[in-house]
C-alpha positions as CSV (number, residue, x, y, z in Angstrom):
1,X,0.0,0.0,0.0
2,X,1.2,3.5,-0.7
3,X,1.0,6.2,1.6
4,X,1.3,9.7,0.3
5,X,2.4,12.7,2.5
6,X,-0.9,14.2,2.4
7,X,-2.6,10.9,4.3
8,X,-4.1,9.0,1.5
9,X,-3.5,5.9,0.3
10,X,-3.2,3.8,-2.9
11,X,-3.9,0.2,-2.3
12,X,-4.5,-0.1,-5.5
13,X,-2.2,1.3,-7.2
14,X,-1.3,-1.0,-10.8
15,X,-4.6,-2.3,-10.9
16,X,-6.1,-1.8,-14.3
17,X,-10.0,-2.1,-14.7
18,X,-13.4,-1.8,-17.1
19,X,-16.7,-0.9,-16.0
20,X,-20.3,-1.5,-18.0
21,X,-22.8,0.2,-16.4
22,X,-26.6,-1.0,-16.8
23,X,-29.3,1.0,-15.8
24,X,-32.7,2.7,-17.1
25,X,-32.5,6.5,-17.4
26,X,-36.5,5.7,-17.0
27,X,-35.1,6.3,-13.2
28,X,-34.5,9.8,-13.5
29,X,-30.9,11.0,-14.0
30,X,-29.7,11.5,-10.5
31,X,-29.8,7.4,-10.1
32,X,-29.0,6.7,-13.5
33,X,-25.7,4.6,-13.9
34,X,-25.2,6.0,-9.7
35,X,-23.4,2.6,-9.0
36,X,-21.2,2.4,-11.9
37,X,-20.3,6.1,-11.8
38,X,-19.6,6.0,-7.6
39,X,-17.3,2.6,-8.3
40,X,-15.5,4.7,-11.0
41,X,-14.9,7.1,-8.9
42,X,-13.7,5.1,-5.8
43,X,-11.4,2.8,-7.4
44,X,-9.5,5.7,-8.9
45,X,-9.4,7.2,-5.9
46,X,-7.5,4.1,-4.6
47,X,-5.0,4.3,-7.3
48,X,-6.5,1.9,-10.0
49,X,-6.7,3.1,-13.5
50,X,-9.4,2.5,-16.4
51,X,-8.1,0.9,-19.5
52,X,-11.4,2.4,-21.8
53,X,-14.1,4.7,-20.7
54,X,-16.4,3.5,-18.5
55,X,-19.6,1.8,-20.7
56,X,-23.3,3.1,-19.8
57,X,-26.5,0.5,-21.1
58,X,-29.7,1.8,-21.0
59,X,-32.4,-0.8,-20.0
60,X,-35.1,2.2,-21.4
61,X,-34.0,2.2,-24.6
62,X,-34.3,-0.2,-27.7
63,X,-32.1,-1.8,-29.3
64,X,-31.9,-3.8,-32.3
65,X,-28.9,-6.2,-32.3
66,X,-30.4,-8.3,-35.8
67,X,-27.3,-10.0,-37.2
């Protein structure tokens, strides 16, 4: 674990990661993709790093995925 001067720490620092949200913006916007956006957040704060932007689905919305 790193410890920084300033009190905070890194535990997980080198730790690469992805995140697809899924959610329904039917919700209203202040809950849409809330857990996928707080996780984000936290494990950067930790010291991990995103390989891609995180991904948002939205459960209120059609899609057509014909092949």
């Amino acid at each position: 674990m790193n410890i920084h001067t300033d009190g905070t720490t890194t535990p997980l620092k080198g730790v690469k990661y992805a995140i697809f949200g899924l959610g329904s913006s039917a919700y209203g916007c202040e809950r849409y993709q809330a857990v996928g956006k707080a996780v984000d957040k936290k494990l950067q704060e930790l010291g991990a790093r995103p390989i891609c932007e995180r991904g948002e689905g939205d459960d209120a919305k059609s899609y057509d995925f014909t092949t």
